[in-house]
N, C-alpha and C positions, 0 to 999 in steps of 0.2 A: 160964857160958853160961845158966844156970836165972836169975841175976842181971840178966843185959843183955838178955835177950830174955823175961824175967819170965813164962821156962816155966808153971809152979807159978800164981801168977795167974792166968792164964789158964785154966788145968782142962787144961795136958796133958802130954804128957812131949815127951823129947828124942827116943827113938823114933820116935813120933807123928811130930812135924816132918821127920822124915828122911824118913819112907817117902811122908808129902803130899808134900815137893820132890821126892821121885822121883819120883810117881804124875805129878804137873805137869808134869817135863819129859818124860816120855813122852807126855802128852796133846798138849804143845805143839813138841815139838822139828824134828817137820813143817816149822815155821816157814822152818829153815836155807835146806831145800831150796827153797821154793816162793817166798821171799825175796828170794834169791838170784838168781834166774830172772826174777822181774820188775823187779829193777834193774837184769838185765843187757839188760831191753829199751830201761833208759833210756841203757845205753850205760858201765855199767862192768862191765865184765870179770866174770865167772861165781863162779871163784876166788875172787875179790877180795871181790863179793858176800856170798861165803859167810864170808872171815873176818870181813866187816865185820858182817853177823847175829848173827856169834857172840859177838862183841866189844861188840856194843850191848843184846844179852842179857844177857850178863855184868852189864853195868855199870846197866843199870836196875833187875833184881834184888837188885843188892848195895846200891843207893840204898835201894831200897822196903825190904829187908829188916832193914838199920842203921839209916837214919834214921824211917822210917815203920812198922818194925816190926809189918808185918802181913803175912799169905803171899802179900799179892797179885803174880802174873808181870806181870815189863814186858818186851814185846818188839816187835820191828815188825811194825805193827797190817795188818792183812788188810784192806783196801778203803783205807786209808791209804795205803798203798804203789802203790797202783791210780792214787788221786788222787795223789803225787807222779811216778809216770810217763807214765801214760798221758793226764796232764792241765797240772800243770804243766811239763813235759820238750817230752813231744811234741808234747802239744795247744795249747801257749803259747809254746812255740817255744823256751825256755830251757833252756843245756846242764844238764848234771845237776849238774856243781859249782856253777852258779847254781840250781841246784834244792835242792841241801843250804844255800848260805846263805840260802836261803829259808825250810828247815828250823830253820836256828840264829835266824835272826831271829824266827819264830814260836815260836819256845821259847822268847827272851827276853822278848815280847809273855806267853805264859803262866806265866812263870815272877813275874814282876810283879804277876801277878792270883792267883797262886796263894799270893804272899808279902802281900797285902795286904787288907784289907778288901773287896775286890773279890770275893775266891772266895766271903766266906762270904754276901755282898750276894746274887749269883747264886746261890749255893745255897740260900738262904732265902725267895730268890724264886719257885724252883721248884714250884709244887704238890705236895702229897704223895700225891698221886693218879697223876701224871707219873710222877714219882720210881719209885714202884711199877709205873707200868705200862710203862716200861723195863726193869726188871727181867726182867719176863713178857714182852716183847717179844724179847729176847735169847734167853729160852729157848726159844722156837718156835722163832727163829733157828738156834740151836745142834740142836737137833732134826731140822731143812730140812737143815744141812750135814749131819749123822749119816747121814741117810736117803740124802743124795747119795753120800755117801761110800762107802758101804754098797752102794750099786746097787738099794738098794727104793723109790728115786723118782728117773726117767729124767725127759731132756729128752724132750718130744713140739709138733711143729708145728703140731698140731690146740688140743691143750687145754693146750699148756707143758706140763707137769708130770703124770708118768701113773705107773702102778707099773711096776719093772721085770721083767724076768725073771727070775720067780722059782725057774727050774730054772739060772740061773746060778751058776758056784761062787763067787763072789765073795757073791752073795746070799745063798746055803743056807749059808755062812762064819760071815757078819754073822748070820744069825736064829740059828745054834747060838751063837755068841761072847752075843748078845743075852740068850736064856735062862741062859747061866752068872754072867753079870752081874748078869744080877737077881737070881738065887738066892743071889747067894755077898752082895751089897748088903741084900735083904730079912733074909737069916741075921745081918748084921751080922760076917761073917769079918773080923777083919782084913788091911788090906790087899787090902781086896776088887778095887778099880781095875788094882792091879797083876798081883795074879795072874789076872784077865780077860786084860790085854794079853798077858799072856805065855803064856796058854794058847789064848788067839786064835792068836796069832803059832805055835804049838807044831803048831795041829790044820792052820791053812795051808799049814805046810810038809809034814806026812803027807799033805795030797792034792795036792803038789804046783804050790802057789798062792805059791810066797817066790818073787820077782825077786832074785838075787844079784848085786851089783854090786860088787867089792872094788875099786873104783879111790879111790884115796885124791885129795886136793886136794895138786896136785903142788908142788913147791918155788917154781917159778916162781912157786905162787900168790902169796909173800910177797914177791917182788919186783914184782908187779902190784898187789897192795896199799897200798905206797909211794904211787905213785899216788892212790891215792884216802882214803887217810887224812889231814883237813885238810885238804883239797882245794877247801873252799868259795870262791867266786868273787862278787865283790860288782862288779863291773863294771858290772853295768847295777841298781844299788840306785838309781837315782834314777828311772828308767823308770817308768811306771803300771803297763807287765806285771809286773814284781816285787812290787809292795804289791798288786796284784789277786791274787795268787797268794799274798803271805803273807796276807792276810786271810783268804780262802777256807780256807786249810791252820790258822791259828790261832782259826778259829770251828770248825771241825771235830774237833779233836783238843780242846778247853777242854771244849764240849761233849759230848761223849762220853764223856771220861772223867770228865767230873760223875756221871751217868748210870751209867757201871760203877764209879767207885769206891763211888759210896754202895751201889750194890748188893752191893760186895763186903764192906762192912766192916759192912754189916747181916746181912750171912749170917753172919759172926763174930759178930754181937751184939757189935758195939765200935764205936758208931756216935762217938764219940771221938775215935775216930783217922783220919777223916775228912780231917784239915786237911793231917795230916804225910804221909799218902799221897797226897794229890791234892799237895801240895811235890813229895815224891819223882817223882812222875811229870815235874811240869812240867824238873826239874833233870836227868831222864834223857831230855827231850826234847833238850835241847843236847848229851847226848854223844853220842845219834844222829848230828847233824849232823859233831859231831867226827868220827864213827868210818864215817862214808859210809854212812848209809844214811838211808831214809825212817823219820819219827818212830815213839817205842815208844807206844803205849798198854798202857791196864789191859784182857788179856787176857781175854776168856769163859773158855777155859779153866781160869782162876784156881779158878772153881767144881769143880773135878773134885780140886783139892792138899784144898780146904776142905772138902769132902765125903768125902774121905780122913781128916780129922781135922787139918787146918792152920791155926792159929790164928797164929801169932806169926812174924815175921820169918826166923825160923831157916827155915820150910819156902822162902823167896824164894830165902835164899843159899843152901841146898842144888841148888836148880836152877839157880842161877849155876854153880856150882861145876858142876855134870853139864853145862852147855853150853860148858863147855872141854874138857871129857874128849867130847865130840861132831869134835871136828878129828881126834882120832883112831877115834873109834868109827864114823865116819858111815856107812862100808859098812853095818854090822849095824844100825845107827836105820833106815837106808833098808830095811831088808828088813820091817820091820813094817808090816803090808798094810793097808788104808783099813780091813777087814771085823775088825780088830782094835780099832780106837780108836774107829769109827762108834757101836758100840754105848754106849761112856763117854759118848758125847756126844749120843745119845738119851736116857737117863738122865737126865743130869744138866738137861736140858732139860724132862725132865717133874718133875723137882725144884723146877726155876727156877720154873714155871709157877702153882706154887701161892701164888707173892706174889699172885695175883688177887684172893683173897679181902680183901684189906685195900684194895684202892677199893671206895668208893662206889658202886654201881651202882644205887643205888634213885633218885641225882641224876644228870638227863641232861650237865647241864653238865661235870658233873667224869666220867664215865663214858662218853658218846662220844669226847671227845680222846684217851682214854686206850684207846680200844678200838681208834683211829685209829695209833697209838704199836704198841700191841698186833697188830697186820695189819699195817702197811707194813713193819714193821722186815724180818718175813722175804719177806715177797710183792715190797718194792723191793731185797732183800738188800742193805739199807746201812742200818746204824744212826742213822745221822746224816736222811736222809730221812724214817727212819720217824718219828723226833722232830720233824722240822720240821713236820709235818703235825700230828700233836698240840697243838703249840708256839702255831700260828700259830690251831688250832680254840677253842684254853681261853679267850683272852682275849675273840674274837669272840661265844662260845656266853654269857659273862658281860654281855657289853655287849647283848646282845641281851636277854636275860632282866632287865637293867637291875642288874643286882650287879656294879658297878664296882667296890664298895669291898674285892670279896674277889680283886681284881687288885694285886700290888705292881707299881710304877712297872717298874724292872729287866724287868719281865716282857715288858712293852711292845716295851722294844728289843731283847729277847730274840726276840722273835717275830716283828719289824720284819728282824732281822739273818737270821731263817732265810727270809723273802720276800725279801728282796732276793738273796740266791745263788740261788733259785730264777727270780728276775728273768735274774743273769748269765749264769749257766747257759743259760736261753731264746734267749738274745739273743748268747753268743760264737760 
């Protein structure tokens, strides 16, 4: 194991990786349920859903972590899932097994770019100021869910976004869990992550704050399952609604995961490993479609295993490994309360935040796009927006200031490709 997964190299132990893959699938294991639920708006079965989450966890974890060997979680990405149902499903009119081979075919699309001169063309083309200010963009992001999560920022009708109430016990939960986090993170305890969740989870239940639900995913669920495993439907591949639909799905999930993998494997300081993680992703997009559900991405959460102390592959398969033992556990995952894991993920968000210091801000050019990256990600809460705004400002702010020559070509259609979804978007 020290061998294949070149523990020791790295600077860590086996230890180490075990308790990042746990701290990960507790940060991320939410995923089952919330998953689960919005595919079964797109119309498969609840159950079904949920094994097929599990199953696509599984299997993009074990990719990342054997072949791309770094801890980054792959699972079914949050606003991904949104846009395969609520947009190609319902909004486009196609069933959801023409929505999964829409999946498979946009994997195939990225899996092609990710095997070829192509990823490293686009990643080189990225500015390094971009680059960084996705990073930091993420982490406001990841800070906005925490805060939501947590109940210390409500929706409001007047000004969106207000503080909540803070004599709620959900709130007063999150700000006690919130101080133990920091204390036990600033102290450097180990296993800091984890003994927060689970002393969140502990102080919840003494005031009477656990939701109990022991209902397991019933048998039926595996004969519902059947169903939608392989289930893709390529009947109308020849339609314009299906290439509008894999286009849109395979600009979204390329780009994004450019954007969190490099962010991930810089936080390792293994910028390296780059090429076989952004692989791994792309070849765990196709067993998505395999296994019914909407594509994995490179998780935010990834940040919370790494900040743990997760450097090498081991901590991926450890959280594979813990999202099969979730078919049986998932009553007691479900009792772990939003005011437990809110707080990980404010943290880890004021973590993220300090790539700021490595843009430029003394040049307008390279430091408005990036401020623009920086704000939309969590103010339009979609990662892929907040970059298209950036995307489409760098090359305009260069042409204008007349430094064409610090623009690569790629770039062009790079920013061409996020106007025009903004174009279809306008106009479906």
């Amino acid at each position: 194991m020290n061998k294949f997964f070149q523990i020791k190299d790295n600077k860590t132990t086996i230890k180490k990786e075990l308790l990042a893959g746990t701290v990960s699938f507790f940060t991320i294991v939410y995923i089952v349920v919330v998953n689960a639920s919005i595919l079964s708006d797109a119309g498969i079965p609840l159950e079904a859903g949920i094994i097929a989450t599990v199953l696509t966890s599984i299997a993009g974890c074990f990719i990342m972590g054997l072949y791309g060997n770094t801890p980054i979680i792959l699972v079914p990405g949050m606003g991904v899932n949104a846009l395969f149902t609520y947009t190609i499903v319902l909004g486009m009119g196609l069933s959801w097994q023409e929505g999964l081979a829409v999946v498979f075919v946009s994997g195939l699309l990225f899996t092609v770019i990710a095997f070829t001169k192509l990823a490293r063309i686009i990643s080189e083309s990225i500015p390094h100021s971009l680059k960084e200010a996705i990073t930091v963009g993420i982490g406001f992001f990841l800070t906005f869910i925490g805060l939501q999560k947590g109940g210390i920022v409500v929706l409001n009708e007047e000004t969106y976004v207000t503080l909540g109430d803070i004599s709620h016990p959900t709130v007063v939960l999150t700000f006690i869990s919130l101080l133990i986090t920091i204390a036990l993170f600033a102290r450097q305890i180990p296993g800091n992550f984890l003994i927060s969740i689970l002393f969140g989870t502990l102080i919840a239940g003494v005031f009477g704050q656990l939701t109990f639900d022991f209902t397991l995913p019933s048998k039926s669920a595996i004969f519902a399952y059947q169903d939608v495993f392989a289930a893709m439907s390529f009947a109308r591949i020849a339609d314009l609604t299906f290439w509008t639909a894999t286009f849109s799905l395979t600009m979204v999930i390329v780009f994004e995961n450019i954007g969190l993998v490099f962010g991930q494997v810089h936080m390792i300081d293994r910028p390296q490993t780059f090429k076989r993680s952004f692989q791994a992703n792309a070849l765990s997009t196709l067993t998505s479609a395999l296994f019914g559900s909407s594509p994995t991405v490179s998780t935010v959460e990834t940040a919370a295993g790494i900040t743990a102390g997760g450097r090498t592959g081991l901590t991926s398969v450890t959280t594979g490994i813990l999202f099969l033992s979730s078919l049986l556990f998932l009553p007691f995952i479900k009792m772990i309360p939003d005011s437990a894991i809110a707080p990980i993920l404010i943290l880890i968000g004021g973590l993220m935040i300090q790539n700021i210091k490595n843009i430029d801000l003394d040049d307008f050019s390279e430091s408005f796009p990036s401020f623009l990256i920086i704000a939309l990600i969590p103010f339009t809460y979609s990662i892929v927006d907040g970059m298209a705004f950036g995307f489409i400002m760098y090359p305009f702010l260069k042409i204008v200031l007349k430094r064409r020559d610090e623009i690569k070509p790629p770039l062009y259609f790079i920013a061409m490709l996020f106007l025009l979804n903004f174009i279809f978007h306008s106009f479906k």
